[in-house]
N, CA and C atoms as a LAMMPS dump frame, in Angstrom:
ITEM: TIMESTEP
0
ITEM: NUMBER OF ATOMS
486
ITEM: BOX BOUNDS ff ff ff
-5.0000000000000000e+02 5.0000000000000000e+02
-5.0000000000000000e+02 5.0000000000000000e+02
-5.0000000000000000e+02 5.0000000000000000e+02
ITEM: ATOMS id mol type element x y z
1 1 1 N 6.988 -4.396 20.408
2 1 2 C 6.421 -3.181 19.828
3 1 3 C 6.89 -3.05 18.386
4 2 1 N 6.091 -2.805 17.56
5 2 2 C 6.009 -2.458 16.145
6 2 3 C 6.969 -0.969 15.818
7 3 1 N 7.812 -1.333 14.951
8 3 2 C 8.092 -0.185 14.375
9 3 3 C 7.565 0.795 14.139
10 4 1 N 7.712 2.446 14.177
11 4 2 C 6.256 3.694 13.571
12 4 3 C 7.219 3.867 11.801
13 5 1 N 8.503 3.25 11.528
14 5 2 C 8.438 4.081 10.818
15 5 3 C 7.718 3.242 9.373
16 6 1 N 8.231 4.232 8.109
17 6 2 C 7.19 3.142 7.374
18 6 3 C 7.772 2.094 6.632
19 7 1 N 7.203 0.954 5.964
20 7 2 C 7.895 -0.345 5.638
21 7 3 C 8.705 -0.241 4.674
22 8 1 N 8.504 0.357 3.93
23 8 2 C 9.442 0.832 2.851
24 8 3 C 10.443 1.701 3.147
25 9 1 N 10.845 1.933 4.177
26 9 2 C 11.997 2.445 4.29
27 9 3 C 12.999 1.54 4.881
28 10 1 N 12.517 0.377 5.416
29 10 2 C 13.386 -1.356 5.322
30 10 3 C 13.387 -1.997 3.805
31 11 1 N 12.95 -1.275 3.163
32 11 2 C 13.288 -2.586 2.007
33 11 3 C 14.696 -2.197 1.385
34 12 1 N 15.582 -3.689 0.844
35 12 2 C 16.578 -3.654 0.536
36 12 3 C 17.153 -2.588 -0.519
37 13 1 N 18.199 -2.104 -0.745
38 13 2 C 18.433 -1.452 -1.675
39 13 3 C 18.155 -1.926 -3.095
40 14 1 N 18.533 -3.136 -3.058
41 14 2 C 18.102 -3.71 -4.824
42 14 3 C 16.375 -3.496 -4.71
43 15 1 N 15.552 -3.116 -3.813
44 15 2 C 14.331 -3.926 -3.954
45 15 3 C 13.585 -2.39 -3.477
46 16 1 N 14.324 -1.051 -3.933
47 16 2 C 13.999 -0.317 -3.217
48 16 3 C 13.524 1.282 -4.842
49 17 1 N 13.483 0.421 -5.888
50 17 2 C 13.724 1.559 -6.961
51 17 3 C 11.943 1.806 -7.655
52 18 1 N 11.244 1.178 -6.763
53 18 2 C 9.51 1.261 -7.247
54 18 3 C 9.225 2.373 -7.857
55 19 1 N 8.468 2.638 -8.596
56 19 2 C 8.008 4.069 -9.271
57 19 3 C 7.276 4.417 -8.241
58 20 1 N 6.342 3.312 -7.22
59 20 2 C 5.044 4.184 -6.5
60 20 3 C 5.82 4.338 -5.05
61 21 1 N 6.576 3.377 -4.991
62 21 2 C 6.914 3.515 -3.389
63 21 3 C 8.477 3.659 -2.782
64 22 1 N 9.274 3.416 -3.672
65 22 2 C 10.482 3.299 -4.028
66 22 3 C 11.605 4.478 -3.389
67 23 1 N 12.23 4.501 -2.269
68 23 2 C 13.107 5.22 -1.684
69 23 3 C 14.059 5.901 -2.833
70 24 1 N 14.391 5.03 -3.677
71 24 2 C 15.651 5.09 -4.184
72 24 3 C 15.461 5.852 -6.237
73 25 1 N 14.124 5.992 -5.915
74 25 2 C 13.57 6.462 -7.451
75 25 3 C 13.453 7.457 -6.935
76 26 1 N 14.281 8.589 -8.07
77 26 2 C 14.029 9.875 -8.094
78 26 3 C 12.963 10.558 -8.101
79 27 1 N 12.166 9.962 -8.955
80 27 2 C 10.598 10.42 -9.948
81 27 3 C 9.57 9.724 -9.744
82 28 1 N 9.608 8.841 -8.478
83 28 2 C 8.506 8.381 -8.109
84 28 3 C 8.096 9.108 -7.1
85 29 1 N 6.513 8.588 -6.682
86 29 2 C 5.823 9.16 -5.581
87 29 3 C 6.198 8.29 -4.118
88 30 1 N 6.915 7.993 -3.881
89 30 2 C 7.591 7.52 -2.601
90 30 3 C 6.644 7.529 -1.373
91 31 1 N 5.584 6.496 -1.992
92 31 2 C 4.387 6.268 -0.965
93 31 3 C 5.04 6.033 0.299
94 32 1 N 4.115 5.842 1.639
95 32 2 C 4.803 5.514 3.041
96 32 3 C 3.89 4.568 3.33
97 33 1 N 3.593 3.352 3.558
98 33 2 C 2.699 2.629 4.638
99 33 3 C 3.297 2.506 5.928
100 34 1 N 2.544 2.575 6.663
101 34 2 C 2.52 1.948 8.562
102 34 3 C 1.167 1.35 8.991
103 35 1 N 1.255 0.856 10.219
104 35 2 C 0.761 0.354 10.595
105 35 3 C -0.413 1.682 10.777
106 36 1 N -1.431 1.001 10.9
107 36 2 C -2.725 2.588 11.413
108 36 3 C -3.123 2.624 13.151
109 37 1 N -2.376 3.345 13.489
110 37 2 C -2.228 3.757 15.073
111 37 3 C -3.813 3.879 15.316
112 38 1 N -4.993 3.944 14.846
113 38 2 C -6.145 4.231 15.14
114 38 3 C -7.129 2.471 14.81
115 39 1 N -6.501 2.229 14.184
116 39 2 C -6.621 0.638 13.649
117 39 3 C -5.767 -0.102 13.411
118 40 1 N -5.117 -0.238 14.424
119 40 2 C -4.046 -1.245 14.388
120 40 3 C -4.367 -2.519 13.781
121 41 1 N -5.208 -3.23 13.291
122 41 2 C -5.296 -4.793 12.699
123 41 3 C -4.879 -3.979 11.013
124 42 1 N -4.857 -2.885 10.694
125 42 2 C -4.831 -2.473 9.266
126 42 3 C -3.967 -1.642 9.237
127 43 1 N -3.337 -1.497 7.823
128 43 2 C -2.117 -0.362 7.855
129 43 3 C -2.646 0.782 6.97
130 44 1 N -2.101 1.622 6.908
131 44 2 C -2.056 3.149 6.179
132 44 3 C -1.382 3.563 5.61
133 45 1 N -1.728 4.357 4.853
134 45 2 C -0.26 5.186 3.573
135 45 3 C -1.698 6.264 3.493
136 46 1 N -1.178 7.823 3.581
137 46 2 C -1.487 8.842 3.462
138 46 3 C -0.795 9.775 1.878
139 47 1 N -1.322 10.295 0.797
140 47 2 C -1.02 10.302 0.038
141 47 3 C -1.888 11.653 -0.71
142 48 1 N -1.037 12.748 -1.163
143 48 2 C -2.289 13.629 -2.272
144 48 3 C -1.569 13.64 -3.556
145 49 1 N -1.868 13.252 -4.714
146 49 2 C -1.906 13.281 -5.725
147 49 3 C -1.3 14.823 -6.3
148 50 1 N -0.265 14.654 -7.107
149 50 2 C -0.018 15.772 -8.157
150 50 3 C -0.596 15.577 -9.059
151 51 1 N -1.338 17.259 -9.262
152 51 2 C -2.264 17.15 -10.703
153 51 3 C -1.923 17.001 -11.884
154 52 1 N -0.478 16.342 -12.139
155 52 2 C -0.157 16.349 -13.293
156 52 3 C -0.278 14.872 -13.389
157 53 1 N -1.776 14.235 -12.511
158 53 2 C -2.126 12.594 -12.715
159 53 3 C -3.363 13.181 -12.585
160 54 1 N -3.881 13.998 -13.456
161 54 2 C -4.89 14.75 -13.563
162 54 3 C -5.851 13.449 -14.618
163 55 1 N -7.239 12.962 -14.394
164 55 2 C -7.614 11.697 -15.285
165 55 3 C -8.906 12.628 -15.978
166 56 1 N -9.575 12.22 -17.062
167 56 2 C -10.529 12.172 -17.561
168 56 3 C -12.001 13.782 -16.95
169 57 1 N -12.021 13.638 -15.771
170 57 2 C -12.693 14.421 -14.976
171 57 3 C -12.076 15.703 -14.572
172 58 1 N -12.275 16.397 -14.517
173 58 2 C -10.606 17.477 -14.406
174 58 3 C -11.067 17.756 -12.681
175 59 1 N -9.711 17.87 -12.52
176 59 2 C -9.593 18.148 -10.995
177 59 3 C -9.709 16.746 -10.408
178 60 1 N -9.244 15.435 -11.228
179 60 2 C -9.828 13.921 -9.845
180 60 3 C -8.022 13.236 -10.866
181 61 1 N -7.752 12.625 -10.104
182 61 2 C -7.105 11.096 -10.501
183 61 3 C -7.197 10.261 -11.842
184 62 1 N -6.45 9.988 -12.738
185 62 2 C -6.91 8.926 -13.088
186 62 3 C -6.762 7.456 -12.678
187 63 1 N -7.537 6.939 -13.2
188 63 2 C -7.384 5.176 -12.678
189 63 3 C -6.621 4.78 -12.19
190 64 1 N -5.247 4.876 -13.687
191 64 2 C -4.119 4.178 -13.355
192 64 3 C -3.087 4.585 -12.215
193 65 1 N -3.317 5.405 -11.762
194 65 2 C -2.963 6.291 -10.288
195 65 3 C -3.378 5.361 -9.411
196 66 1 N -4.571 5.474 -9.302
197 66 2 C -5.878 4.468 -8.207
198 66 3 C -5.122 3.598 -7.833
199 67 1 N -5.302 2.911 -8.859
200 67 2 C -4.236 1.522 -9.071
201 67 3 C -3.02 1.003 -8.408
202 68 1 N -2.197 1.996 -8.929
203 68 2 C -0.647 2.046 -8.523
204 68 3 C -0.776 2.364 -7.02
205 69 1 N -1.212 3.518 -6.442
206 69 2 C -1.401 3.696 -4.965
207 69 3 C -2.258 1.97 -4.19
208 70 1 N -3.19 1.44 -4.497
209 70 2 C -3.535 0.301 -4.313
210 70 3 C -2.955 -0.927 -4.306
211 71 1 N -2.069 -1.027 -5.454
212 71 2 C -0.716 -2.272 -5.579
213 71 3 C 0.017 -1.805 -4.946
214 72 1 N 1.257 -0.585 -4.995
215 72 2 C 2.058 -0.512 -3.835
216 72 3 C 1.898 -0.479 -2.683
217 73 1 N 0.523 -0.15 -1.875
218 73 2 C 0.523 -0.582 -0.824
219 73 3 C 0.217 -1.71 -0.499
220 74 1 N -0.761 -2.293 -1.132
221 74 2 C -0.938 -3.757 -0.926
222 74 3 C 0.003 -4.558 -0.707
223 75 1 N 1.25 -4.442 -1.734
224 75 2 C 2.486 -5.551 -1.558
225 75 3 C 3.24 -4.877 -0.223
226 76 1 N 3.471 -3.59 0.234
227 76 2 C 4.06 -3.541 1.056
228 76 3 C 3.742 -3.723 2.365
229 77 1 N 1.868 -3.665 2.558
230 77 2 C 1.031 -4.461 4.033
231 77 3 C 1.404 -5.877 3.535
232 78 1 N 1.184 -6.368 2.435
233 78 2 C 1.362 -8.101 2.919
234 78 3 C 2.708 -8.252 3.598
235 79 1 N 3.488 -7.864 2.63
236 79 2 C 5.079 -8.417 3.267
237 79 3 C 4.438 -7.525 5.435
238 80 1 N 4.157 -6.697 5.653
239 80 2 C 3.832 -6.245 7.057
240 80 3 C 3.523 -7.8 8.137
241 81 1 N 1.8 -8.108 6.968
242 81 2 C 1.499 -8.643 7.787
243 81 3 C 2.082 -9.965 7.965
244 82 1 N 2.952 -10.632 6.918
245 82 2 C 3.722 -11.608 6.883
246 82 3 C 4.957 -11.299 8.175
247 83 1 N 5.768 -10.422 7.962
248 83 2 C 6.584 -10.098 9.585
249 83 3 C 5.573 -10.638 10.624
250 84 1 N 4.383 -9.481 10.906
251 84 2 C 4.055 -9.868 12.052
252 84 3 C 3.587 -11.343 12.388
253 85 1 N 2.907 -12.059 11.554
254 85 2 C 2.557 -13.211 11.893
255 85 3 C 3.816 -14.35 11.962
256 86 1 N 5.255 -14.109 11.535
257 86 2 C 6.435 -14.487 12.375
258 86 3 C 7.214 -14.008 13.164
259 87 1 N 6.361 -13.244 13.872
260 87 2 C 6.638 -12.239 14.896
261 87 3 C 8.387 -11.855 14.938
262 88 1 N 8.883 -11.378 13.407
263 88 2 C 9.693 -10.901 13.507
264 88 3 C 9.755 -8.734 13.076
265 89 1 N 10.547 -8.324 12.746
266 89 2 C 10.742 -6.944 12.994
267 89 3 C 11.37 -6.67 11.57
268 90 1 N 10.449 -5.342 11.098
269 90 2 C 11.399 -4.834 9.48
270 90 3 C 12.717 -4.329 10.182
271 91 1 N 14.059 -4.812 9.094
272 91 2 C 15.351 -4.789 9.565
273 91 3 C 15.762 -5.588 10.39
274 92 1 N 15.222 -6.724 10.62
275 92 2 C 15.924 -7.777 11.461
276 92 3 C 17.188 -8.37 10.505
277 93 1 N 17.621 -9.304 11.234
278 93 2 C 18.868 -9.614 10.273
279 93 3 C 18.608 -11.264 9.624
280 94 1 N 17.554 -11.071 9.536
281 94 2 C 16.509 -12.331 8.65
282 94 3 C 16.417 -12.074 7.175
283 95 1 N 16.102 -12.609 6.315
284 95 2 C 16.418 -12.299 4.656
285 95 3 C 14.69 -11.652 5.008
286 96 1 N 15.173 -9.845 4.244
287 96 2 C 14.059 -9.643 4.009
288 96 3 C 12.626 -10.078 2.944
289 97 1 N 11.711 -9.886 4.124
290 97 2 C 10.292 -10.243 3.161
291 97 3 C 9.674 -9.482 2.257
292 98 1 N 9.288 -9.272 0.781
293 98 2 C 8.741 -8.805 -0.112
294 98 3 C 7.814 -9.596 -0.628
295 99 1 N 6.724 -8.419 -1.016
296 99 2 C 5.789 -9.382 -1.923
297 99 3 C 5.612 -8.758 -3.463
298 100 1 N 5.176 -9.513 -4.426
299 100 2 C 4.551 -9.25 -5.739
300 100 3 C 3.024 -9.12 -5.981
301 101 1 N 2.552 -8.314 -6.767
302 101 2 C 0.765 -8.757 -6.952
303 101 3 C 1.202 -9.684 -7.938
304 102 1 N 0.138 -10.677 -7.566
305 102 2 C -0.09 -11.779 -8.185
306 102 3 C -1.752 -11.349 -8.735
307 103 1 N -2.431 -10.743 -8.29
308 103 2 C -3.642 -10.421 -8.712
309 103 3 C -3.99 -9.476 -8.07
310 104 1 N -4.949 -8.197 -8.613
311 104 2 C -5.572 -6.631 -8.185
312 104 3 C -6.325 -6.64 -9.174
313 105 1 N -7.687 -6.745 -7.783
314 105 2 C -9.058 -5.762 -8.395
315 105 3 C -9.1 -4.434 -8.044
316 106 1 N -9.623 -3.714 -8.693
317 106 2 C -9.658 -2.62 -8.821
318 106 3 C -11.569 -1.998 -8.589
319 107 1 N -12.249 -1.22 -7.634
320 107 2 C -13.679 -0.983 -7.896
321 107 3 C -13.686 0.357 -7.994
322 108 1 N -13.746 1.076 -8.587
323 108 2 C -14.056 2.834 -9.136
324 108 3 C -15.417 2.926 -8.473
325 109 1 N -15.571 3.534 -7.509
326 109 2 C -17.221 3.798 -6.885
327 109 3 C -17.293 5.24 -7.167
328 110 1 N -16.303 6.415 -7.678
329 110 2 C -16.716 7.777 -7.623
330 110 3 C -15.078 8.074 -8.035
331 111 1 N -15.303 9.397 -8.732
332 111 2 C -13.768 10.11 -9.232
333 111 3 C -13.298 10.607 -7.567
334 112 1 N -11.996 9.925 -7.926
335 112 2 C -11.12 10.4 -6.671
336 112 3 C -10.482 12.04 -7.193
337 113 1 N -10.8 13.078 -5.993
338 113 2 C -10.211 14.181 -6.362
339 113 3 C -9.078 14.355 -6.097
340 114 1 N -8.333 15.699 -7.087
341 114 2 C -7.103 15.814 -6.594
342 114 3 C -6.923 16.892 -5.536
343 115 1 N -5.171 16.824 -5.006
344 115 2 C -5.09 17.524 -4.09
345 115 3 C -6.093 17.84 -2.822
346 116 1 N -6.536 16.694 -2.468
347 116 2 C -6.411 16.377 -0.76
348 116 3 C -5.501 15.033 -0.752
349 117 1 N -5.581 15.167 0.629
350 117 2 C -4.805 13.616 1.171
351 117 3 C -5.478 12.592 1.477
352 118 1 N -5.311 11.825 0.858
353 118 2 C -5.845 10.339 0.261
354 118 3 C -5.428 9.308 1.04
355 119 1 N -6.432 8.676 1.533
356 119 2 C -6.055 7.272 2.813
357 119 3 C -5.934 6.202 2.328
358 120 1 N -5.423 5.448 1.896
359 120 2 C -4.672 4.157 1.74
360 120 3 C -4.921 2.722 2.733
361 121 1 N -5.758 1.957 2.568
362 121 2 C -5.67 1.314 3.429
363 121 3 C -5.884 -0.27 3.126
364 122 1 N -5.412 -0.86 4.067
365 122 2 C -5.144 -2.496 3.837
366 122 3 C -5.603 -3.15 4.927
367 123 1 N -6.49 -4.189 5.036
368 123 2 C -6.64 -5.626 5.745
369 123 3 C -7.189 -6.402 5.493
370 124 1 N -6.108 -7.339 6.03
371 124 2 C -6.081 -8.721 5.784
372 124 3 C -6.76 -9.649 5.601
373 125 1 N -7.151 -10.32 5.065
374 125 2 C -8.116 -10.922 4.911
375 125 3 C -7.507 -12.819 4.874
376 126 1 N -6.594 -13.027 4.473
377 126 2 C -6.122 -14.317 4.62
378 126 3 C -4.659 -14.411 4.433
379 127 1 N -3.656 -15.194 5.053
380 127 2 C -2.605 -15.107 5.031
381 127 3 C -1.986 -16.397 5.291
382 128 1 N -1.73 -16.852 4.071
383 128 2 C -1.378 -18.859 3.516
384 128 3 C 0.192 -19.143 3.34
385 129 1 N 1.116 -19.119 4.015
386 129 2 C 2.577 -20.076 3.421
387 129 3 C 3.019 -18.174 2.501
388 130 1 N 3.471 -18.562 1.236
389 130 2 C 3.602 -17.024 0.547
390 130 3 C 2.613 -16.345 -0.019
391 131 1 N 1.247 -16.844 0.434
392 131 2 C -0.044 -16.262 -0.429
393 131 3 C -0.349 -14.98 0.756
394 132 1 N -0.627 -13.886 0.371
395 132 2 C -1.653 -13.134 1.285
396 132 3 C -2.854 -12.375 0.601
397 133 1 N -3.687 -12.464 1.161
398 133 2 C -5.109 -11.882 0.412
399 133 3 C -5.475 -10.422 1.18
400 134 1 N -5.804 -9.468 0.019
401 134 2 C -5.941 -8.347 1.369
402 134 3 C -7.348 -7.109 0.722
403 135 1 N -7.676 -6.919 1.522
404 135 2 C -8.883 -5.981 1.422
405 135 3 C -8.338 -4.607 1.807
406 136 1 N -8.148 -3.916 -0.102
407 136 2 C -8.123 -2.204 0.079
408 136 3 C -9.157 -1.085 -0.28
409 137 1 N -8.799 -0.049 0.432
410 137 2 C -9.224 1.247 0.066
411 137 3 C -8.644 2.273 0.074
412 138 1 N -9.255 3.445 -1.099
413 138 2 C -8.72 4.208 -0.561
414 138 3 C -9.7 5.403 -1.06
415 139 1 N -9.714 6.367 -0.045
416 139 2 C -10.646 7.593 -0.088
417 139 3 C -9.963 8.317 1.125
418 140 1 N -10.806 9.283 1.783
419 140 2 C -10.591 10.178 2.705
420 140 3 C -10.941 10.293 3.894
421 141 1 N -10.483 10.458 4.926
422 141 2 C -11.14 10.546 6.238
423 141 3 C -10.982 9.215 6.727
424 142 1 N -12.007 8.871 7.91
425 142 2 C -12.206 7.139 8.717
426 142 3 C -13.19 7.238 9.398
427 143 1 N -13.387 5.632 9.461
428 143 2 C -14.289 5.009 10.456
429 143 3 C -15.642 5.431 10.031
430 144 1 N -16.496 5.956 10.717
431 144 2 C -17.986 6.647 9.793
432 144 3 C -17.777 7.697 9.355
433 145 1 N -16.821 8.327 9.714
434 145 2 C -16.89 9.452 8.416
435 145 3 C -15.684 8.973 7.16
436 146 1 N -15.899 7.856 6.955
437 146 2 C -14.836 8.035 5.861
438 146 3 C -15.682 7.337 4.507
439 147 1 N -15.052 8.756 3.15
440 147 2 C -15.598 8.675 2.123
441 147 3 C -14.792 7.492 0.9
442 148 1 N -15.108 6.182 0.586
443 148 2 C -13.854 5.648 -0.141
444 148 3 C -14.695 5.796 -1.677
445 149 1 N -13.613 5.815 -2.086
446 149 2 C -13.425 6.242 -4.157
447 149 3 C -12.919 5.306 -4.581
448 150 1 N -12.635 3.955 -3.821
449 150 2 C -11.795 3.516 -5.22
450 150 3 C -11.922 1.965 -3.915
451 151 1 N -11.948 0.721 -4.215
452 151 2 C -11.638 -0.183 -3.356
453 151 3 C -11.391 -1.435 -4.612
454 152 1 N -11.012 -2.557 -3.502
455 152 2 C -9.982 -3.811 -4.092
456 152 3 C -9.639 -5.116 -3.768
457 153 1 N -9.138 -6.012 -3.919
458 153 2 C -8.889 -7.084 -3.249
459 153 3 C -7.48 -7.434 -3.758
460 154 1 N -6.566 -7.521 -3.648
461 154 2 C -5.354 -8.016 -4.057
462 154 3 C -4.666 -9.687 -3.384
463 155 1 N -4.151 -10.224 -4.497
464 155 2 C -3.354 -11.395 -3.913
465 155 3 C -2.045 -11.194 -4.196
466 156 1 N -1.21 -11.085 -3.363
467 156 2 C 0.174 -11.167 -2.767
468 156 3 C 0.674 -11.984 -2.756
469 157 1 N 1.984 -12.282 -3.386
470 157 2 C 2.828 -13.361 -3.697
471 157 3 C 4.024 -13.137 -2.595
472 158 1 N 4.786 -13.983 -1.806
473 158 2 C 5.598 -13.539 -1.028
474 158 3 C 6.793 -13.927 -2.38
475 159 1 N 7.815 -12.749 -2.703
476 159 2 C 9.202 -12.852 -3.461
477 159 3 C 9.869 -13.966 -2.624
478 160 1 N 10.749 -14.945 -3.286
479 160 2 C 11.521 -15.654 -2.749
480 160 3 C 13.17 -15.016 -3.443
481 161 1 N 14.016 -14.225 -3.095
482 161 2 C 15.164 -13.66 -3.528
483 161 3 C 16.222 -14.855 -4.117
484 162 1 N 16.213 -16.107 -3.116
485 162 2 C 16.603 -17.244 -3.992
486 162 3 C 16.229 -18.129 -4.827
């Protein structure tokens, strides 16, 4: 059985000071991913925006928000789906797994608004040695009712600490 809590709250202390997701940063937005209990092959990070990331449109996001919510979760589902496919456990006593973007697209389909809660989501799409490829979104709601604002493709580098 999979851990509920979220992945970033296993990452190491040196590896833990992210602006977007980062336990250990004061002044960041201390995103959460997990696994998505309703879609388990994909994970989740739930998220509403402070309007003081107020973009271009008043009352929505800007980009570089989009973005950042999209890369930090992305690197923190790959390193996920990398555990699970060595069917080991965040906090095992194995050198933990991290990843880097190595590459993020970014697709703007509509201004993301502010202040609701914003769905985050990741799957997988290929997963090579330290490469992982992953298909995101993020908008509101799920399944047929869900509205996405912003989607992506990211490539994931697995960190090697040595």
């Amino acid at each position: 059985m999979e851990n509920s809590a979220a992945f970033q709250d296993f990452y190491p202390d040196a590896f833990s000071h992210c602006y977007g997701c980062g336990r250990s940063n004061p002044h960041g937005h201390h995103l959460k991913s997990r696994w998505d209990s309703q879609q388990p092959e994909q994970t989740l990070a739930l998220h509403t925006v402070d309007p003081k990331f107020s973009g271009g449109v008043p009352g929505h996001v800007y980009g570089g928000m989009v973005a950042s919510l999209l890369d930090c979760h992305g690197t923190a589902s790959a390193a996920a789906f990398q555990y699970r496919q060595l069917e080991r456990q965040w906090g095992d006593d194995g050198e933990p797994i991290r990843f880097v973007t190595g590459s993020l697209t970014v697709n703007f389909h509509q201004p993301t608004p502010i202040g609701v809660e914003l769905a985050v989501r990741a799957r997988l799409l290929k997963l090579d040695g330290r490469k992982c490829q992953l298909a995101l979104t993020l908008g509101i709601g799920s399944g047929d009712n869900e509205q996405v604002f912003a989607s992506g493709e990211m490539l994931a580098i697995q960190f090697k600490a040595s």
